[in-house]
VOGU-3710 file (C-alpha; in Angstrom, 3 decimals, decimal comma):
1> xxxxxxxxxx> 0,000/0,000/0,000  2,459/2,088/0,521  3,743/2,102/-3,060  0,781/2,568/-3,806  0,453/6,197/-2,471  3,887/7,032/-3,026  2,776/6,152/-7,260  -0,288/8,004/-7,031  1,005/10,952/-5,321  4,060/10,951/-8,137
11> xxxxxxxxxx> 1,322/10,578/-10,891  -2,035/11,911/-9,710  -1,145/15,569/-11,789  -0,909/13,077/-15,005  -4,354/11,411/-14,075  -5,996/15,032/-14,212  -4,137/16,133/-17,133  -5,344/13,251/-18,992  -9,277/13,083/-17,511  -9,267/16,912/-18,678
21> xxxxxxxxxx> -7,900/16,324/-22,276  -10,068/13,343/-22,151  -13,452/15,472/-21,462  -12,094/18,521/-24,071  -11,687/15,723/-26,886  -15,109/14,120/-26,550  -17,089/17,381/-26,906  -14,292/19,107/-29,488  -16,467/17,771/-32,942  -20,068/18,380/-30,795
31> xxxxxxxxxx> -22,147/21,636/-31,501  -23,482/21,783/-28,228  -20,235/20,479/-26,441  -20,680/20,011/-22,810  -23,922/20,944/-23,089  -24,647/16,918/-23,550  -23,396/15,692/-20,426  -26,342/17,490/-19,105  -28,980/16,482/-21,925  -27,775/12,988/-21,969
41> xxxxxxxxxx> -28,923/11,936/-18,305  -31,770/14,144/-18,293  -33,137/13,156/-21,161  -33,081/9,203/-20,209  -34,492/10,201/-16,986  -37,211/11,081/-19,198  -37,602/8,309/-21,037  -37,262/5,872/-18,170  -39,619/8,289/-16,097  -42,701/7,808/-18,750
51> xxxxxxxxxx> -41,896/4,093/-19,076  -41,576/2,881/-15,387  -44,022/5,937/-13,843  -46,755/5,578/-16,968  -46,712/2,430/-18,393  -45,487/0,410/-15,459  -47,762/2,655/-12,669  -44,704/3,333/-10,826  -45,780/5,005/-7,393  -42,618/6,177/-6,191
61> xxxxxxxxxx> -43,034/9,715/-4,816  -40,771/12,012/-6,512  -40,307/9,760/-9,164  -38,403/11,964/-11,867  -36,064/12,566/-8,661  -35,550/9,051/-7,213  -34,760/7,747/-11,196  -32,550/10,519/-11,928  -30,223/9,764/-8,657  -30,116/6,363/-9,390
71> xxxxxxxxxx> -28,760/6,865/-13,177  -26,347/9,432/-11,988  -24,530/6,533/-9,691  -25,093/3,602/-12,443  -23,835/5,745/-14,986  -20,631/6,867/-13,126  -19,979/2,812/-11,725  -21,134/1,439/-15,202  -19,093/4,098/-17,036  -15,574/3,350/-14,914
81> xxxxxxxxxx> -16,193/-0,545/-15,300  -17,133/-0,539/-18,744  -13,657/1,281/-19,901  -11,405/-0,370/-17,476  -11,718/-3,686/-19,425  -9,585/-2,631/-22,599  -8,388/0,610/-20,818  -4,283/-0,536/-21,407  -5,182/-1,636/-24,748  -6,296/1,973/-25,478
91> xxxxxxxxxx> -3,268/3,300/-24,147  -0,965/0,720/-25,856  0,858/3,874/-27,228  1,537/4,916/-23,560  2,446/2,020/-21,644  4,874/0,269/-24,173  7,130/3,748/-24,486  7,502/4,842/-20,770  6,701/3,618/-17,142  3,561/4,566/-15,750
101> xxxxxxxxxx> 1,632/3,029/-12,663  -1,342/1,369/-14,188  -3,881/1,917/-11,603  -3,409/5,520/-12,600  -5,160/5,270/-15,913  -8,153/4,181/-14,014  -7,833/7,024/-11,784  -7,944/9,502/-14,898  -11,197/7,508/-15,930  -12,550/8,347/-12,601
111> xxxxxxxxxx> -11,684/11,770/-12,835  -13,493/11,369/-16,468  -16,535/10,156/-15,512  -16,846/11,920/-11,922  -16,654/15,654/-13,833  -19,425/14,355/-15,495  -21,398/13,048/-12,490  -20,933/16,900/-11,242  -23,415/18,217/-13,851  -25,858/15,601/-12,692
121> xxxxxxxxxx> -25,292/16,290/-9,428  -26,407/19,948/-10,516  -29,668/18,820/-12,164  -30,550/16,645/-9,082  -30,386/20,022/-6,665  -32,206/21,762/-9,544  -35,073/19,062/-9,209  -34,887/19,053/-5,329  -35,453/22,406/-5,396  -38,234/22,668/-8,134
131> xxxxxxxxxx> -39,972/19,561/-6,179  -39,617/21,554/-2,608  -37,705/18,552/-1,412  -36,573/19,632/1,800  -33,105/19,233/2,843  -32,465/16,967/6,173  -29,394/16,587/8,129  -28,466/13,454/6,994  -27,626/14,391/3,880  -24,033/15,039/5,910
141> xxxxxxxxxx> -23,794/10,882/5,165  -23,410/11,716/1,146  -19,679/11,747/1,081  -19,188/8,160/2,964  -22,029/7,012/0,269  -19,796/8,325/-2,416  -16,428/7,170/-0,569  -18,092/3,888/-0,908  -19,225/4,358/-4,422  -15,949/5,324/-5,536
151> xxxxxxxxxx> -13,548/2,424/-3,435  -15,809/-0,075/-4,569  -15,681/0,860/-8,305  -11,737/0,869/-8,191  -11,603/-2,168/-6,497  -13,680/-3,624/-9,732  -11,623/-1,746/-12,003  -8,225/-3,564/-10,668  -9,488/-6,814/-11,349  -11,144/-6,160/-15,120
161> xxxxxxxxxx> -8,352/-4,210/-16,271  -5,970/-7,319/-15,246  -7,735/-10,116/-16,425  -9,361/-7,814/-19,691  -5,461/-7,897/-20,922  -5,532/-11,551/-21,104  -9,087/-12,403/-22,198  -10,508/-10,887/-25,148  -14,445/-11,929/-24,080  -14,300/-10,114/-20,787
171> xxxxxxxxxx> -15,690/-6,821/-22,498  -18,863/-8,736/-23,915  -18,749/-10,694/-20,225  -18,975/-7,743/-19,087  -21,811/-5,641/-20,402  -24,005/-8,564/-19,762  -23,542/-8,677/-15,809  -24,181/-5,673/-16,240  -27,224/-5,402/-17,745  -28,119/-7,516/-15,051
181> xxxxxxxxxx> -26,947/-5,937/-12,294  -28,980/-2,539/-13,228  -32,024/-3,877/-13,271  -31,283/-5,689/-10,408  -30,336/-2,590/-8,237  -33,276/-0,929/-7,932  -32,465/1,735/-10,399  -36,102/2,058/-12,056  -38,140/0,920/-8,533  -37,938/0,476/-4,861
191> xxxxxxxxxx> -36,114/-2,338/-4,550  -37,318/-2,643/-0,555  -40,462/-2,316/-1,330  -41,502/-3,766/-4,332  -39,710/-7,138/-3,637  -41,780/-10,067/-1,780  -41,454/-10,132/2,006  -37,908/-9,173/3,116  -36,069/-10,373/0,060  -35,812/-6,690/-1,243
201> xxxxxxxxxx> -34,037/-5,226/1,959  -32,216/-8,013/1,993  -31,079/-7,681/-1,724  -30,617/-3,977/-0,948  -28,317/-4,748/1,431  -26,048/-7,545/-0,119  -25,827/-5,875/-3,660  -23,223/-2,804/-2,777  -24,972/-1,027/-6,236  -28,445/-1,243/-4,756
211> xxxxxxxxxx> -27,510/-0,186/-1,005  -25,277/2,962/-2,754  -28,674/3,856/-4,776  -31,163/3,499/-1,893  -28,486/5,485/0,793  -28,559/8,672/-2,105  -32,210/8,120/-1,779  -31,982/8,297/1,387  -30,561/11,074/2,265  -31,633/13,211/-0,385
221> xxxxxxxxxx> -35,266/12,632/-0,833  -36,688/10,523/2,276  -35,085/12,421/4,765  -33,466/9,218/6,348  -30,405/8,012/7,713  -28,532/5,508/5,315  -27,509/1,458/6,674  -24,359/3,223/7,857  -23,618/-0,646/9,319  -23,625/-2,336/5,715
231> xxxxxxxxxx> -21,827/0,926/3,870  -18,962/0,539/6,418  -19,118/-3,294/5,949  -18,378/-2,517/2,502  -16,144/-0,050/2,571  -13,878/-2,510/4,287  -14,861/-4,924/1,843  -14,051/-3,128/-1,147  -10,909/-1,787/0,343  -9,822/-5,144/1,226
241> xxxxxxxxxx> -10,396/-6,252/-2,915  -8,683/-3,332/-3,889  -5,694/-3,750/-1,854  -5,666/-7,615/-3,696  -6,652/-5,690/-7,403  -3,317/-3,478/-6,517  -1,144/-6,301/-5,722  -2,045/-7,997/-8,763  -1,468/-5,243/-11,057  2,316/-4,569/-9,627
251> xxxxxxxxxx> 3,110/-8,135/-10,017  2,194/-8,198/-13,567  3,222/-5,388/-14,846  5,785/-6,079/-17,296  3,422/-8,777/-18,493  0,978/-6,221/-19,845  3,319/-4,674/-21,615  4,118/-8,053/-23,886  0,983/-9,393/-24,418  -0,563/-5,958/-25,407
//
């Protein structure tokens, strides 16, 4: 661990460099530029907001709220894990000519994808503020929910950008779980109470996506106190699997290097 923080401190200015010509790239042939990291979200929330709330009968109070927060965390998680699969083979150019930590090329994608989570964050006080949400004091609990958030997605990270170097499937692997695990997270519904008995808070609980949704929720629009128990639990957990994600990546490498 230590090496670790002795790399990221020596690298974390090239990580922000590279999120930042990252972000200037993607909207450099756009008309409306940044512009779409703010119609993008909003206008799924839409979509999603009509399907689940019209056709499904969705009774979730606040509903354009409660899906809107829960895209804003998939997208960021979904985003991070999604890239980190091929994320050396898209920098082949970078790691074969000079040495560079790894793990910090998934730190610029965090950087990349948490700018972006800013402008949603700005829509969702926007809508808490057009709803007449009121503000409560737990939402002083939203920076462990994203600590959480944020260790948990690295510690994925670790693991698919190792093994993505070695098998070319993961990426299609990958999406799939994925498209799993957002519908099973309670993105689009109340996952505690719209499952049978205690199975949802259960599954709320044990899925680290769905109890990072419904602590958001939470704090933001039921005026409630997050399972500060379970988002401790894992913290430790995902610290734990990113320490073991770290030590992988160091002790391969120079392996990277030849088979990308």
């Amino acid at each position: 661990m230590l090496r670790f923080w002795k790399d990221l401190k020596g690298h974390y200015r090239y990580a922000i460099f590279s999120a930042k010509a990252s972000l200037k790239s993607e909207v450099a042939s756009s008309y409306l530029n940044w512009i779409w990291w703010i119609l993008e979200p909003f206008c799924f929330m839409l979509i999603y907001a009509f399907i689940f709330g019209t056709v499904f009968n969705a009774k979730e109070p606040h509903f354009g709220v409660f899906i809107f927060i829960g895209l804003t965390a998939w997208n960021f998680f979904s985003r991070c894990v999604t890239q980190s699969v091929k994320i050396l083979r898209a920098n082949k150019s970078i790691v074969t000519k000079v040495y560079i930590p790894k793990f910090v090329l998934l730190i610029s994608r965090m950087f990349f994808n948490g700018y972006k989570m800013l402008f949603s964050l700005g829509i969702i006080v926007v809508m808490l503020v057009f709803y007449r949400i009121p503000v409560s004091i737990n939402v002083i609990y939203i920076p462990l929910v994203f600590i959480v958030q944020c260790v948990f997605t690295f510690a994925c990270m670790t693991f698919l950008m190792h093994y993505g170097v070695f098998i070319q499937d993961l990426q299609n692997v990958t999406d799939i779980v994925l498209r799993m695990l957002m519908y099973l997270s309670g993105i689009f519904y109340n996952l505690e109470t719209r499952m049978p008995g205690r199975y949802g808070i259960i599954l709320a609980k044990i899925n680290p996506i769905a109890l990072i949704l419904t602590s958001y929720r939470k704090c933001l629009i039921y005026a409630q106190t997050p399972d500060l128990k379970w988002l401790v639990i894992w913290l430790l957990i995902s610290v734990a699997f990113a320490a073991l994600g770290m030590r992988i990546i160091y002790k391969n490498e120079n392996s990277y290097v030849k088979v990308i």
